[in-house]
N, C-alpha and C positions, 0 to 999 in steps of 0.2 A: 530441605528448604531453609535458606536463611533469611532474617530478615533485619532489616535496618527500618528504624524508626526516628526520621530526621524531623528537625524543623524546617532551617534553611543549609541547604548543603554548599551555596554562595557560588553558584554556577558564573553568576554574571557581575559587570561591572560595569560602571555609565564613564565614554568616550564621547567628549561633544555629544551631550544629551542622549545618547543613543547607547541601550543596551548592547553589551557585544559580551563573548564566553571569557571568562576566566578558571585559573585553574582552583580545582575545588578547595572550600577552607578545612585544611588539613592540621586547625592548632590543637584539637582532639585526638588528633590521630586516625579520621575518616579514610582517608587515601590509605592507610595503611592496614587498614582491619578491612579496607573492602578485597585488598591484594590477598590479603589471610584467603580469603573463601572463595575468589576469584574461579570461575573455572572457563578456561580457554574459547573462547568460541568469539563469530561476528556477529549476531543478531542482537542489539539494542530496541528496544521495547520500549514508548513511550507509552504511556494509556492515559488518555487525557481528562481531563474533570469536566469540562464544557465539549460533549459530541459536536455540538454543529457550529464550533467556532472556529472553522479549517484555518484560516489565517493566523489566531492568535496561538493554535497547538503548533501548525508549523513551524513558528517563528521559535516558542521556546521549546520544542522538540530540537530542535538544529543545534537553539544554544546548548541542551543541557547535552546533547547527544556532542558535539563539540568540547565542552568542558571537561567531558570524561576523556575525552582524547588529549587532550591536552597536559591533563594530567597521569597523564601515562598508561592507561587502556587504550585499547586497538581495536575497538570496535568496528566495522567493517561497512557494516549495514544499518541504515535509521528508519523504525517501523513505526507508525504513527496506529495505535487503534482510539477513531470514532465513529461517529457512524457512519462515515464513508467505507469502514470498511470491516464493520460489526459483526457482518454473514458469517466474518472468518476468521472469530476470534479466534476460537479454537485451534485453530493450525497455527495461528500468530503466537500464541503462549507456548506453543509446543514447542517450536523453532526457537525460542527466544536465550539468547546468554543471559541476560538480565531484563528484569522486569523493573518498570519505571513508574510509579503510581505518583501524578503530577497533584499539585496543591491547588486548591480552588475553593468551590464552596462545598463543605462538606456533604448537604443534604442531597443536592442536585450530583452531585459524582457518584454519590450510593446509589443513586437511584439509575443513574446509569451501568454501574456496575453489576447492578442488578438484570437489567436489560440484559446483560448480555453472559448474564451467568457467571460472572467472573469467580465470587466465591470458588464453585468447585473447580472450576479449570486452575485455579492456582492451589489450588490442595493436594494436587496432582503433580503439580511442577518441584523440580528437584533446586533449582538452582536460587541466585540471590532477588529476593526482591525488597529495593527499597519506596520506603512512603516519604511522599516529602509535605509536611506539612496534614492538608486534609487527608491527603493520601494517606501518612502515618498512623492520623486518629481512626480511619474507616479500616485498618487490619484489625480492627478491633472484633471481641464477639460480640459486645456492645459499645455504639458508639456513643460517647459523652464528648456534647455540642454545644460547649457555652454561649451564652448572647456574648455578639461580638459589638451592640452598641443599646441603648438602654430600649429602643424599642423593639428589640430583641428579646425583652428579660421575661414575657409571656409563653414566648417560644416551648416546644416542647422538645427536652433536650437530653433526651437519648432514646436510639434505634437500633437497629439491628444493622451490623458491619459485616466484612467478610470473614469473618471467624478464625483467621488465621494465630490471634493472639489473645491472650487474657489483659494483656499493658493497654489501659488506656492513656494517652497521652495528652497533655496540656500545650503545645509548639508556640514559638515566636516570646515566650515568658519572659518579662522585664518587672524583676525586685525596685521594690520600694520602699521610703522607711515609711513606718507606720501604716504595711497594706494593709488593707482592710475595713482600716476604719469609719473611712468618708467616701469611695467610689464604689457604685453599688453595684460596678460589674465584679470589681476584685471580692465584695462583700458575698456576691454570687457564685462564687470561685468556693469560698469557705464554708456556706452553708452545704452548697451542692457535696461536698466534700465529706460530712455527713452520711448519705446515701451511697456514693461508691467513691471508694477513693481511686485515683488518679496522679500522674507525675509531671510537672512541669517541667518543661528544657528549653532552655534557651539557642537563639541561633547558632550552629556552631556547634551545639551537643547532639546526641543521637544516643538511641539506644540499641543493641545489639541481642537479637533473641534466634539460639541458634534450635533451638528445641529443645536443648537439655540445661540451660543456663539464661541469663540474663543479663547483659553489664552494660554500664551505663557510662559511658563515655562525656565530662565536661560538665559543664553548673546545670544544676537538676534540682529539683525540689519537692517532696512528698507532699499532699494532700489530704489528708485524711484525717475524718471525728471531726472537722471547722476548724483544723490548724494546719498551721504549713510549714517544714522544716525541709534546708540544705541539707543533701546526702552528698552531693559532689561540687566540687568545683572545677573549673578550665582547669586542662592537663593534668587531670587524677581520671581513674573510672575505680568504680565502685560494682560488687554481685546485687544484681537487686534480688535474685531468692535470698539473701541472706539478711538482707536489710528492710525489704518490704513485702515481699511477694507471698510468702511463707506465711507471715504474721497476720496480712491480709487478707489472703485467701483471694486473688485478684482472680 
């Protein structure tokens, strides 16, 4: 099993208002570490974060399932699992080349994933899967769910994920001078940080955990003890056992 831990992997691009596929953002080197582990096959695997939102998973199943073609996989087949077709997850992860865990809200897609046992079924599974966003943060063995707006900050903010990784992830991260000091979601960033540390990545970065390694592809930032430090930048990657994970004990 490999796994990618994306923020945004920049599938789409707005045409006269309107979302349509583009080819993946590859200034990391994404497209290129997913060719690394590729393994040959048609079944694309969307797994959606909202089960009964059939319209809104088609439309960006198609894109994301298109983007990948675009940029040079040959996927064949587009499989949508919600709950239209939950009975049979099982057989859908088995068949699948790659597994797609879509972004949403974190809580309600565990909870779905839950549903439908996804944890072990993908414990089982050999091949690549990537988290895009919440997807990312829920391969977690705990997941850390920051408030995403201040009526949030009550929230209780970490659960149990599909265990697939020790990396908890921070996605969508945007630096700024002097964070921390006056917004009390960033301030809740660094306290929490304290209690388990975590890596922020910006869109366009990912991290790569193949089971025996960890690296971290593009601007990344450690978390940990209430401070926050750059380990990467665009177009460098960095070992995170060597740099945090070890040290950490994540």
């Amino acid at each position: 099993m490999i796994l990618f831990l994306t923020s945004d992997i920049g599938a789409s691009k707005q045409e006269n208002g309107v979302s349509v596929a583009s080819k993946l953002n590859n200034t990391n080197g994404f497209i290129d570490e997913l060719q690394k582990y590729i393994i040959k096959g048609d079944n694309f695997l969307f797994v959606a974060s909202s089960p009964n939102a059939f319209k809104i998973n088609d439309f960006y199943a198609q894109l994301t399932f298109n983007a990948f073609n675009i940029s040079g996989f040959d996927f064949k087949n587009l499989q949508i699992l919600d709950s239209r077709n939950q009975h049979n997850a099982e057989n859908l992860v088995k068949e699948a080349s790659i597994v797609f865990l879509a972004g949403g809200d974190t809580r309600s897609e565990m909870q779905f994933f839950d549903e439908i046992n996804l944890s072990n079924l993908l414990k089982q599974y050999p091949n690549i899967i990537v988290g895009q966003s919440a997807g990312a943060m829920n391969l977690a063995e705990e997941v850390y769910s920051p408030p995403e707006n201040e009526e949030e900050i009550n929230n209780t903010r970490y659960f149990t994920g599909l265990g697939l990784t020790k990396i908890n992830v921070e996605p969508h991260f945007k630096n700024t001078p002097n964070f921390g000091e006056t917004d009390i979601l960033q301030k809740t960033l660094l306290e929490d940080s304290k209690k388990k540390p975590f890596i922020a990545i910006t869109d366009g970065s990912y991290i790569v955990d193949n089971g025996l390694e960890q690296n971290i592809f593009g601007e990344a930032y450690t978390f940990e003890n209430g401070t926050y430090n750059q380990i990467c930048k665009n177009g460098e990657y960095v070992k995170l056992n060597s740099t945090f994970e070890n040290k950490n004990e994540l």
